[in-house]
C-alpha positions as CSV (number, residue, x, y, z in Angstrom):
1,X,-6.3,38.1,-32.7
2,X,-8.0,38.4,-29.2
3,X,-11.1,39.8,-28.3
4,X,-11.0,43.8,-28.2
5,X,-12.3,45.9,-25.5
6,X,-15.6,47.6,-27.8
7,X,-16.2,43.6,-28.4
8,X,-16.7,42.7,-24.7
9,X,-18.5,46.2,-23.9
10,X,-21.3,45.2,-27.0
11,X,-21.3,41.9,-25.9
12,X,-22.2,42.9,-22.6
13,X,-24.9,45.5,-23.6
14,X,-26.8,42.5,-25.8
15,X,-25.3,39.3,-25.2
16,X,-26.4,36.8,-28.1
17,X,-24.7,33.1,-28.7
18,X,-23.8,33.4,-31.8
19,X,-21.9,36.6,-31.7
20,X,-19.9,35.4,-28.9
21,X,-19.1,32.0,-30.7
22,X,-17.6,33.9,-33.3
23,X,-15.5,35.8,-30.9
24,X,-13.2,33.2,-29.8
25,X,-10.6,31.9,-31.5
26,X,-11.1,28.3,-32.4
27,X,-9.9,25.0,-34.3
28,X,-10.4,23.8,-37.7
29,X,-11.7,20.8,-36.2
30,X,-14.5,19.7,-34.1
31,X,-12.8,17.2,-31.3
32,X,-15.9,15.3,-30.5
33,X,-15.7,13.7,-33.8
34,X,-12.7,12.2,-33.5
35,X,-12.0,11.3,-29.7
36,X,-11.7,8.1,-28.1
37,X,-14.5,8.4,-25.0
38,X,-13.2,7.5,-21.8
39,X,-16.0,4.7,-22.1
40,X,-15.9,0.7,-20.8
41,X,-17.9,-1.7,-22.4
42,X,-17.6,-3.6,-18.8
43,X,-19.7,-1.3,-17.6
44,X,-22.8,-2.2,-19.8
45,X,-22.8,-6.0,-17.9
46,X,-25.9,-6.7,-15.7
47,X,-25.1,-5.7,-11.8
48,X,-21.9,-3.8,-13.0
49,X,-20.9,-0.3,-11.4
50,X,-19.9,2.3,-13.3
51,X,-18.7,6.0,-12.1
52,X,-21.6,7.8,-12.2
53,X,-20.5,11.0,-10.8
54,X,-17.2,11.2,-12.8
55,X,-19.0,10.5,-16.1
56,X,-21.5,13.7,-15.3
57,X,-18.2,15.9,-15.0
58,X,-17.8,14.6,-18.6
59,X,-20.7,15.5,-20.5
60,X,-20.0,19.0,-19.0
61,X,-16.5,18.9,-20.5
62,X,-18.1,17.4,-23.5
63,X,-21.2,20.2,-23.9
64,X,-19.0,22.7,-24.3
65,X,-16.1,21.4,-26.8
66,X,-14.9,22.0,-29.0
67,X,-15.5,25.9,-28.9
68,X,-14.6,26.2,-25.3
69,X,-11.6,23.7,-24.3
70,X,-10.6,25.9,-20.8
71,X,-13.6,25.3,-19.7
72,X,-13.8,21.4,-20.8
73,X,-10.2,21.6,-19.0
74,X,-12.1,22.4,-16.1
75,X,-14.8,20.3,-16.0
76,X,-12.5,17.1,-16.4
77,X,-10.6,18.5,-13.6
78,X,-14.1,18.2,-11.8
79,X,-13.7,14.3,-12.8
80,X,-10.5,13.8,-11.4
81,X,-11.0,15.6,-8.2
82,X,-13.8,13.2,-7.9
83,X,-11.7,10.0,-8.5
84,X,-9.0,11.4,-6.1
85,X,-11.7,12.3,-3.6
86,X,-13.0,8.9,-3.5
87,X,-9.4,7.3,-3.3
88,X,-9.3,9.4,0.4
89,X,-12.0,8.7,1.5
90,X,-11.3,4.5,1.1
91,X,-7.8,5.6,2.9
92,X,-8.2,5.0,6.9
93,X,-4.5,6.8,6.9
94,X,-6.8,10.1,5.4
95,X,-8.2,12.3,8.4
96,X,-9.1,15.2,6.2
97,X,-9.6,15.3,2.4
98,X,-7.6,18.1,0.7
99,X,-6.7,18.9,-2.5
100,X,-3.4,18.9,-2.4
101,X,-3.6,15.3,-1.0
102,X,-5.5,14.6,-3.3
103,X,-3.1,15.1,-6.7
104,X,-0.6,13.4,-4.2
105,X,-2.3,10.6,-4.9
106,X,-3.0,10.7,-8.5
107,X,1.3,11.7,-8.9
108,X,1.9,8.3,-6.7
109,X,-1.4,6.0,-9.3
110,X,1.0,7.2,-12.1
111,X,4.5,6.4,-10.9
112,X,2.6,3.4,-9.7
113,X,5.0,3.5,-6.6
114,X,4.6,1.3,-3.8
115,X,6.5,3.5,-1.4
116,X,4.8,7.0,-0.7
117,X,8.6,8.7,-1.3
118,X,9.7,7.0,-3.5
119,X,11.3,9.7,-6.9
120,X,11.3,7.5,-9.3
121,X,9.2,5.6,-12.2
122,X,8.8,2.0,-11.0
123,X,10.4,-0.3,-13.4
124,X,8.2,-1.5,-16.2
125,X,5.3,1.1,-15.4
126,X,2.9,0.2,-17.9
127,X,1.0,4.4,-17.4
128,X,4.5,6.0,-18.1
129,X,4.4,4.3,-21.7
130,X,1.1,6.4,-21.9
131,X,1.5,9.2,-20.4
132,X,4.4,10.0,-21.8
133,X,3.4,11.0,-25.3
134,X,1.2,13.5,-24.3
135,X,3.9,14.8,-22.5
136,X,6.0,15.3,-25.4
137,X,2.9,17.1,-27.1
138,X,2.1,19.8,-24.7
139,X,2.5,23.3,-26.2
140,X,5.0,26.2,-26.1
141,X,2.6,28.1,-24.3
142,X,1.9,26.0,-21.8
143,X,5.5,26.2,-20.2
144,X,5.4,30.1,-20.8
145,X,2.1,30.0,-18.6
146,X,4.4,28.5,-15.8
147,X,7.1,30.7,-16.3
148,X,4.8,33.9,-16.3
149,X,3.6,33.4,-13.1
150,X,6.8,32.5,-11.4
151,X,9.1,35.4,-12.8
152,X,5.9,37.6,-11.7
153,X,5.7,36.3,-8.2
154,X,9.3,36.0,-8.0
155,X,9.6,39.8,-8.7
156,X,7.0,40.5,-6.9
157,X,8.5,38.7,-3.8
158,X,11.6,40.3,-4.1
159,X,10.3,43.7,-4.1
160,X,8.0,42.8,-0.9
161,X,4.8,43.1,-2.6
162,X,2.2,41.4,-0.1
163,X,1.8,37.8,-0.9
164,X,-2.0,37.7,-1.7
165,X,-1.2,39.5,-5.0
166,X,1.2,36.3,-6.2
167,X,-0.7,33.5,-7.9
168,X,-0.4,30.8,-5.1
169,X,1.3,28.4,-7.5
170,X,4.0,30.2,-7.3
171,X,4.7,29.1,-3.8
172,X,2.9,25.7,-4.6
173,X,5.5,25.0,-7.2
174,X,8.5,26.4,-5.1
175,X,7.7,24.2,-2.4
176,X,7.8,20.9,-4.6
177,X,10.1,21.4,-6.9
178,X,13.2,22.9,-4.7
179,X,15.8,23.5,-7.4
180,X,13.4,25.8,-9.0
181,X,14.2,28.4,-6.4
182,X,18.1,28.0,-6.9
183,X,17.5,28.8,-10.6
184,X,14.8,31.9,-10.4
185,X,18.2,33.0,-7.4
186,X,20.8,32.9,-9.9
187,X,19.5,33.3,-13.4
188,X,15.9,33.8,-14.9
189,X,14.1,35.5,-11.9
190,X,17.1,37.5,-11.1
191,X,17.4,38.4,-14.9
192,X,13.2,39.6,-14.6
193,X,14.5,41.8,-11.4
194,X,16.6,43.8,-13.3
195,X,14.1,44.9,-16.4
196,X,11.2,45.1,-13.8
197,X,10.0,47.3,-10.5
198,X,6.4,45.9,-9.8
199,X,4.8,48.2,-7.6
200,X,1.2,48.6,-6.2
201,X,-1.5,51.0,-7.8
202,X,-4.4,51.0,-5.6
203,X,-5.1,46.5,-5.7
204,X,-3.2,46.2,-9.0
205,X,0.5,45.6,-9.7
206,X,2.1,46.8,-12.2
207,X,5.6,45.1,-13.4
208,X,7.1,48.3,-13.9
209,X,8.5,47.0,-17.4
210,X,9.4,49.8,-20.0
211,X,8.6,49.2,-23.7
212,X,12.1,49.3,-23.9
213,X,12.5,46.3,-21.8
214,X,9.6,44.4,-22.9
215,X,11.4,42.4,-25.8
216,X,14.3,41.9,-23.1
217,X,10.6,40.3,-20.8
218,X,9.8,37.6,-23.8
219,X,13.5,36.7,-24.8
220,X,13.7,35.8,-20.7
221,X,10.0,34.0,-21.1
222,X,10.8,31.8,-24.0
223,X,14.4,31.2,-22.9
224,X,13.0,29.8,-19.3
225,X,10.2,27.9,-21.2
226,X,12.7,25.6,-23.4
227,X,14.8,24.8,-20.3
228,X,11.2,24.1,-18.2
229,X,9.7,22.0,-21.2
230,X,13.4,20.0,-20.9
231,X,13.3,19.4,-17.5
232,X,9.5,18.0,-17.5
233,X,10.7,15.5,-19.9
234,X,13.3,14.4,-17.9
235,X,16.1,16.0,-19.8
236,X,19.3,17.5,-18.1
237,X,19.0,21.4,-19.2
238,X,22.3,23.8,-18.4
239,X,21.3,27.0,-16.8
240,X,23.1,30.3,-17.4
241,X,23.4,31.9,-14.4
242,X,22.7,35.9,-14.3
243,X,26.7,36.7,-13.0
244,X,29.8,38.8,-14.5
245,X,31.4,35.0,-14.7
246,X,28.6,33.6,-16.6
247,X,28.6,30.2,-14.9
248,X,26.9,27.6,-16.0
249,X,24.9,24.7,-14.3
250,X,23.1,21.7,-14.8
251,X,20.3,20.5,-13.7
252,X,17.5,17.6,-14.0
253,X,13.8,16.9,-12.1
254,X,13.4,13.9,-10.7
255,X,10.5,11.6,-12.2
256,X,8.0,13.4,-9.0
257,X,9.4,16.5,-9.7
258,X,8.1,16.0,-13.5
259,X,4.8,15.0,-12.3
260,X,4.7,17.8,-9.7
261,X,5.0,20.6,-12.4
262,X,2.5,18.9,-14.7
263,X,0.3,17.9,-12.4
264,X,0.7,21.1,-9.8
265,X,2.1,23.5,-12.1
266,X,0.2,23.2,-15.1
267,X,-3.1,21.5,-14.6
268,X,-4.3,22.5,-11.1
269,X,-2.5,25.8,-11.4
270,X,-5.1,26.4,-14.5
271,X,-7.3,24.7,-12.3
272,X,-6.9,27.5,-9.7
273,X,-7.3,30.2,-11.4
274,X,-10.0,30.1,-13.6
275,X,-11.8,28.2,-10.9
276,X,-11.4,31.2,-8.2
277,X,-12.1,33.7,-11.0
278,X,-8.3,35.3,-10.2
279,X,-7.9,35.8,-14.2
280,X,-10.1,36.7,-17.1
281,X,-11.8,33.7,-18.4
282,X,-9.1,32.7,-20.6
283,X,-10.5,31.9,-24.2
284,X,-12.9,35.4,-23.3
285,X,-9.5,37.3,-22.6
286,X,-8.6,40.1,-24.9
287,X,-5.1,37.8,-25.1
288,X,-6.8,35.0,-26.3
289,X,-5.5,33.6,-29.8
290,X,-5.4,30.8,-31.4
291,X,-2.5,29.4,-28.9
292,X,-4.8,29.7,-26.4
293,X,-7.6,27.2,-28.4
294,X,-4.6,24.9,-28.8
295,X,-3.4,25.0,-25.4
296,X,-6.6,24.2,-23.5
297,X,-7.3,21.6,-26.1
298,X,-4.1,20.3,-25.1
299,X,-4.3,20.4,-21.2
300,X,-8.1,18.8,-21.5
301,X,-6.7,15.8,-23.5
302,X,-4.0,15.4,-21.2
303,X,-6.2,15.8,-17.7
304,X,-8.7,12.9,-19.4
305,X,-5.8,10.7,-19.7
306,X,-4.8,11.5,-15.8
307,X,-8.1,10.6,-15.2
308,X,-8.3,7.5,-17.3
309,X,-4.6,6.6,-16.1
310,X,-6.3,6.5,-11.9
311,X,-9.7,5.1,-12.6
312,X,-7.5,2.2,-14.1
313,X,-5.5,2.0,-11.1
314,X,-8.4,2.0,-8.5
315,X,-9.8,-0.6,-11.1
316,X,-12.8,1.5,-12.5
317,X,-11.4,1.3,-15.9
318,X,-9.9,-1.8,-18.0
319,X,-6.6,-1.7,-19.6
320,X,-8.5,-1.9,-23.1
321,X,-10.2,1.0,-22.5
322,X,-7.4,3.3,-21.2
323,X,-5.3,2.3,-24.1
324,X,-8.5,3.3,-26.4
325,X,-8.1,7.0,-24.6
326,X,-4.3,7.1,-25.1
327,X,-4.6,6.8,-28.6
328,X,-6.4,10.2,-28.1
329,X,-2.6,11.7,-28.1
330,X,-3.2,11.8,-31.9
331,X,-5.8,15.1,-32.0
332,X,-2.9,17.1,-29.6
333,X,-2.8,20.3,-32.1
């Protein structure tokens, strides 16, 4: 159960700690006992460097758990902006540092490719054999995340609703992950269309979905979540298409494209919006559940292992202690 609106009005009249700790929905278990710190016993040798700035990011992310994971979420973020920041700025090819460059360059650290285009998983990657469980882990919700925002801004798109009311990843995503557009064309996003008429209220849209239509809106999220949660793993997933013929099609990302919807559609999508203040803050939301606990838990263990995965590959991290923080895989709820 979420937070109600009377909850956030008293909170808001007299504010204390401990009523709003018991507000949000939480674990049974307290992370910090249990996780493997993104720690290197290198760095404890006399004239050694260690990361200074990334390790403040942490004790942020760390302060807060294990009551408030979308906000630990964010502050590891923080850390690997940092890392990728630094990578730039050691690039002479780098005029300008950006973002979006930026996670470039932590997708091309993990596929450990030697060629800037290259699609595919070098042989014998040694950070896919990590990475990859974590992968596997990520929740349910996370994938209906993605899909909410892309049958919303698809609709929205289609119906000419301005631009600045779609949640940029929409486009982000579109752009690096192609085939996504072919599928929102001819099944899921045309399937949304047809149960929704978003139209704008003074700065608000609203969907235009009747209570009639709104178990029709989940079947279409969950459905679209399974075939997304295939695809990231790098599994062929046959499409429906929305037609009288009911054709079918398959399709499969490419190793990139599954780090681009991780990395671009999960993770800095997240990053986005909670950082721009575009949402409610997510575990304060009157949505927020326990799915939402699990999910940010999730994504924060995942984002320290990105960041443990390109310290090690810029050589600010030894292969003992990244394996030590992929055994974190092990506290994904």
């Amino acid at each position: 159960m979420g937070i109600i609106m009377d909850d956030i009005l008293r909170l808001a009249k007299n504010y204390s700690k401990e009523c709003h700790l018991n507000l949000l929905p939480c674990g049974d278990n307290n992370i910090l006992e249990n996780i493997h710190f993104l720690y290197d016993e290198n760095w404890e040798n006399q004239g050694a460097s260690y990361p200074y700035e990334i390790l403040t990011y942490l004790f942020d992310s760390y302060y807060v758990l294990p009551q408030r994971p979308d906000l630990a979420a964010l502050f590891c973020w923080q850390a690997i902006n940092h890392s990728y920041y630094v990578q730039q700025l050691s690039d002479n090819s780098v005029g300008f540092c950006l973002d979006t460059k930026g996670v470039e360059f932590v997708r091309s650290r993990l596929m450990q490719r030697k060629c800037l285009h290259s699609i595919i998983w070098q042989k014998n990657n040694k950070y896919k054999a990590v990475l990859e469980p974590f992968l596997e882990r990520l929740p349910d919700k996370t994938f209906h995340y993605v899909v909410s925002y892309m049958l919303k801004g698809y609709a929205m798109e289609k119906n000419e609703i301005a631009e600045k009311y779609r949640a940029s990843s929409y486009k982000s995503l579109k752009g690096k992950i192609s085939l996504l557009s072919e599928i929102l064309d001819n099944a899921y996003g045309k399937s949304y269309c047809q149960i929704s008429n978003p139209t704008l209220i003074g700065n608000t849209v609203d969907l235009g979905i009747s209570d009639a239509n709104k178990g029709k809106s989940r079947a279409i999220t969950h459905s679209f979540g399974i075939k997304l949660r295939a695809l990231m793993l790098g599994e062929e997933a046959e499409i429906t298409f929305c037609d009288a013929q009911g054709t079918k099609k398959k399709y499969k990302f490419t190793d990139e494209e599954r780090l681009s919807f991780v990395l671009f559609g999960i993770l800095y999508a997240s990053r986005c919006n909670n950082f721009h203040g575009n949402v409610a803050a997510r575990m304060n939301s009157i949505n927020a559940n326990r799915d939402t606990f699990r999910m940010y838990t999730d994504m924060f263990l995942t984002e320290y292992i990105i960041l443990a995965i390109h310290m090690n590959s810029q050589g600010e991290l030894s292969d003992m202690a990244l394996n030590e923080v992929g055994k974190n895989v092990n506290l994904m709820l």
